[in-house]
Structures are given as C-alpha cells and as structure tokens.
C-alpha positions in Angstrom: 0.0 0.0 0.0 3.0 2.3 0.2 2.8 3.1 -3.3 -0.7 4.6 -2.9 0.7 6.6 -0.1 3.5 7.5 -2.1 1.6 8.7 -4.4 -0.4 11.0 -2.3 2.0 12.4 -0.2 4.1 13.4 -3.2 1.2 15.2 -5.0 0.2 16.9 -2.2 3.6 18.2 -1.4 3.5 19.5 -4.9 -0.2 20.6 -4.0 1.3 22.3 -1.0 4.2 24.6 -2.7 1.6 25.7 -5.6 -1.0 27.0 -3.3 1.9 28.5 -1.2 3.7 30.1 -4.3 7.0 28.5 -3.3 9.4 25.9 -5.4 8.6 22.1 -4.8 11.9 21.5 -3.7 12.0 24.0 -0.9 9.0 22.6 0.2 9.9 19.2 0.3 13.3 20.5 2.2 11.2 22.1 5.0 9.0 19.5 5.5 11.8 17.1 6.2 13.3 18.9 8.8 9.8 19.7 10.4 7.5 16.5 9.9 10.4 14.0 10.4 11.9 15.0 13.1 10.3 14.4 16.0 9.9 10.3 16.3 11.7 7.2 15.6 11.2 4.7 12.2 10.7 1.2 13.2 11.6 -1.4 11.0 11.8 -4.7 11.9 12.6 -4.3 15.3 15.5 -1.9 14.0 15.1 1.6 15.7 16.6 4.8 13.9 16.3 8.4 15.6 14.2 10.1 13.0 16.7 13.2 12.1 18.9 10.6 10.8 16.2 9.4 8.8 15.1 13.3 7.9 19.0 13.5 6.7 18.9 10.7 4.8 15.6 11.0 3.3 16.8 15.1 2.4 20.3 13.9 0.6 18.9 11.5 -1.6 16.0 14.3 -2.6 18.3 16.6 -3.0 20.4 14.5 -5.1 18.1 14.6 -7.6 17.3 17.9 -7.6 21.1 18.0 -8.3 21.2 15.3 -11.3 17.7 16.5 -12.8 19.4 20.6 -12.3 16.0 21.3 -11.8 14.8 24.9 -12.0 16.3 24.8 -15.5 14.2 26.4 -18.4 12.7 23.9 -20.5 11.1 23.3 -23.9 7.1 24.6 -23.8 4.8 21.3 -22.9 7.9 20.1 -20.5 8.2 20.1 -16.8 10.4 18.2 -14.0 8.5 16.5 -11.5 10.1 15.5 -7.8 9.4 12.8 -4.9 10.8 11.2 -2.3 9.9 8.2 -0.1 10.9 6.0 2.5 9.8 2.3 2.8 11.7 -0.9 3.7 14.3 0.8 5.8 15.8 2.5 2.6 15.2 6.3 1.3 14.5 7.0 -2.1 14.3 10.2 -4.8 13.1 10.5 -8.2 13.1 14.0 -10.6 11.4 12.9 -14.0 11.6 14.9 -17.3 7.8 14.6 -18.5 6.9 16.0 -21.6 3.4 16.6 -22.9 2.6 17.0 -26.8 -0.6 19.1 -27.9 -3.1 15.9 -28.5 -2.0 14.5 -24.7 0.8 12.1 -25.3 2.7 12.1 -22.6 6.6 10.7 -22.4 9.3 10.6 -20.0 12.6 11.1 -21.9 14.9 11.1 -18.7 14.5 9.8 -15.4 16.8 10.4 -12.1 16.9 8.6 -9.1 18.7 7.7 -6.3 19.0 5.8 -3.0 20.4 5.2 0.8 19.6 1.5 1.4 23.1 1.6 4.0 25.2 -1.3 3.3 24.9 -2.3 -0.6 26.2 -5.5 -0.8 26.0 -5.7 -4.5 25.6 -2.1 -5.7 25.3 -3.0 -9.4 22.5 -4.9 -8.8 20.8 -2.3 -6.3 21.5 0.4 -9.8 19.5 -2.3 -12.1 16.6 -2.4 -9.3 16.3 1.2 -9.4 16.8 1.8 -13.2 13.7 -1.5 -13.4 11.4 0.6 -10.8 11.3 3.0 -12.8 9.8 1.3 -15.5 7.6 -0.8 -13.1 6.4 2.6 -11.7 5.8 4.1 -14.2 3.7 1.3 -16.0 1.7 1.3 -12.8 1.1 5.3 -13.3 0.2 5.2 -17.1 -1.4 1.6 -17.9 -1.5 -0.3 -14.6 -5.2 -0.9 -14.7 -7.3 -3.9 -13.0 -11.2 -3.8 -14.0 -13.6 -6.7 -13.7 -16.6 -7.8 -15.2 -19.0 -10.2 -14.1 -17.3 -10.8 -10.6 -14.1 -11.4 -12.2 -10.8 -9.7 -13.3 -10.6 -8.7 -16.7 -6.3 -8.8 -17.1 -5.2 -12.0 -17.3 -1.8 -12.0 -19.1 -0.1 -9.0 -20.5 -1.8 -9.6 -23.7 -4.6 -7.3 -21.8 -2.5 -5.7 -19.0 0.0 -3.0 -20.8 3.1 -2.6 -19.7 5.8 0.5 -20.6 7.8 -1.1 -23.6 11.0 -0.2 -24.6 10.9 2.7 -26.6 8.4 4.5 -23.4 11.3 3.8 -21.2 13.2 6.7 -20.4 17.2 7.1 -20.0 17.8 6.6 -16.0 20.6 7.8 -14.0 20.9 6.2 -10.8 23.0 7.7 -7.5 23.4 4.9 -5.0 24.6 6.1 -1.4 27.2 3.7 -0.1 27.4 3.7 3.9 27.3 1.5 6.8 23.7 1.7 7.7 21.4 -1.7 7.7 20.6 -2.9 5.0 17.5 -1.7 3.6 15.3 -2.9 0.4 16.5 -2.4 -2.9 13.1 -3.2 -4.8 10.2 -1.8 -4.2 11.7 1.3 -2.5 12.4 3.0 -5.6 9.0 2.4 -7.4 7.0 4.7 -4.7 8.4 8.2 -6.1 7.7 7.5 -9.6 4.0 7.9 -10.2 4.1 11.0 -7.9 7.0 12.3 -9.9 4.9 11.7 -13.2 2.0 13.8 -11.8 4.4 16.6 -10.8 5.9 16.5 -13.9 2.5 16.9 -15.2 1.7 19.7 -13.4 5.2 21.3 -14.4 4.7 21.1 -18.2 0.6 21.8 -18.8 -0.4 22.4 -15.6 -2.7 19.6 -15.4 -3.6 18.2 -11.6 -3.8 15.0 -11.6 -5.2 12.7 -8.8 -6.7 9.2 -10.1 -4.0 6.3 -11.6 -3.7 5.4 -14.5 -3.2 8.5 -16.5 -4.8 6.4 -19.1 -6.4 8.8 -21.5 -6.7 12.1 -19.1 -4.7 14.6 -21.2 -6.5 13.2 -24.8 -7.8 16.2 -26.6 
C-alpha cells in the first residue's frame, strides 16, 4: 500500500508549494526537517532516531534535484517533477523529465533517481533495481489498470494488461549512497516516487492536476 501513499504524499507536497507560491523542492526541504523530526522509524525491530532518517531522506531528494538541475528552463509542454519516499528501511528520490505533446501524449525522456539503502552489498545490482522501478512505476502510473466484469478480473496475461515497452522507457541515472547503515530494500523502494514524480511533472509542463491512476487517456484532446 505504500505506493498509494506514495503517491499521495508526493502530490500533495507538490499541491502544498503551488498554493503557497514556493518551489517544490524547498517545500519538500522544510517538510523534512519539520514533519520527520520528532519520532523514531521502526523497521523490523531496527530503531533509527528520525533526524537521521530526515537526513537521509533530504540527501537523496536533494540528489536529484542536483542530477535533474532542476529549476532549469525547458522546452514549452515540458516540466520536472520531484518525490521522495521512505519504505523498507531504505530512502529513495526521483526527478522525471515529463513532456506533454498538444493531443496529450505524454513521455518521460529522462529519469533520475537515487537511493540510501546503507550497506549495498552488490551495488550494481541495487543500480538495475532502481533503473527496473522506474519502468515498473511508471507502467503502474500510465497503464497499470485492473477492472472486472461479471465478478471477475478482466487482465489475465499482458496480452490485456499493458506494460511501458522499450521505446516508453526513459534514460535513468541512478545515485546509490554507499554507507554502513542496515541494510534496507533495494526493490520496491524506488517504485513509490515515480507515479508521484509523473503527476508533478505533469503539473510542471501543462499544468494539469492529476489525482486518479492510470493516466490512461486524461490529457487526450
């Protein structure tokens, strides 16, 4: 379920900075000193203070924000969107380059992401589970639809459950932190900033809100 939340923490943080008129990554750099700091993250009986985790959450985000040099002008019908999650005892960023064409198409040309999962054992695989969650995310975000009919599920192979193919996959660079933290995931964790980083990316290039997954056909003219 963290990928819901993911997904609607990161759009509202995005929410948050345009109703307040400030940049999304400032936002999301407050709100890491001031939500995360006053409890502790509990992961399998492992017990972090939470301003380490506020730390560690806040230098992979602002990685990204690094890698992405977001703030940059772009092309009209182009926009960088941000997130950042934490899940599995690992933190993890994402900036994605989102463009929008006139009719609604929308494509991700380049993706950044990184992550702290402490003590990498293998850090080339770790890179390939990041650089994979971000084509698993963002199939979930675009096509990742179940519907049923007659009390029962429609998708049955992926014949008739769409997937991002090659050509929608976008160039990723991956920053891995290396450190001697516990070991945290290295799967899942970096699929939970990617929808939320599509929507802000969205919002960035047509400013389009939006707030139900898949994007499906939303932005079709």
């Amino acid at each position: 379920t963290s990928i819901q939340h993911g997904f609607a923490m990161g759009s509202m943080v995005d929410e948050i900075a345009e109703v307040t008129g400030h940049r999304p990554d400032e936002v999301w750099d407050e709100l890491f000193g001031s939500v995360l700091s006053g409890a502790e993250l509990t992961d399998n009986e492992r017990r972090e203070p939470k301003p380490v985790v506020a730390d560690r959450l806040r230098a992979v985000f602002r990685r990204v924000v690094e890698m992405s040099e977001y703030g940059r002008e772009l092309p009209a019908g182009s926009g960088i969107g941000l997130a950042a999650f934490t899940s599995f005892g690992s933190f993890t960023a994402a900036a994605l380059e989102v463009s929008v064409t006139e009719s609604g198409d929308v494509t991700v040309p380049r993706a950044w992401t990184s992550i702290d999962c402490g003590l990498a054992v293998n850090p080339d695989r770790v890179r390939a589970q990041m650089e994979g969650a971000v084509v698993f995310g963002l199939s979930i975000a675009l096509h990742g639809e179940i519907t049923t009919r007659n009390g029962a599920v429609v998708q049955d192979n992926f014949d008739n459950y769409r997937v991002c193919r090659i050509r929608e996959a976008p160039v990723v660079e991956v920053a891995l932190f290396e450190n001697e933290h516990p070991l945290g995931g290295a799967g899942e964790p970096g699929v939970r900033p990617i929808a939320p980083a599509l929507s802000n990316g969205i919002f960035a290039a047509v400013g389009k809100r939006i707030r139900r997954l898949p994007l499906g056909d939303q932005l079709r003219r």
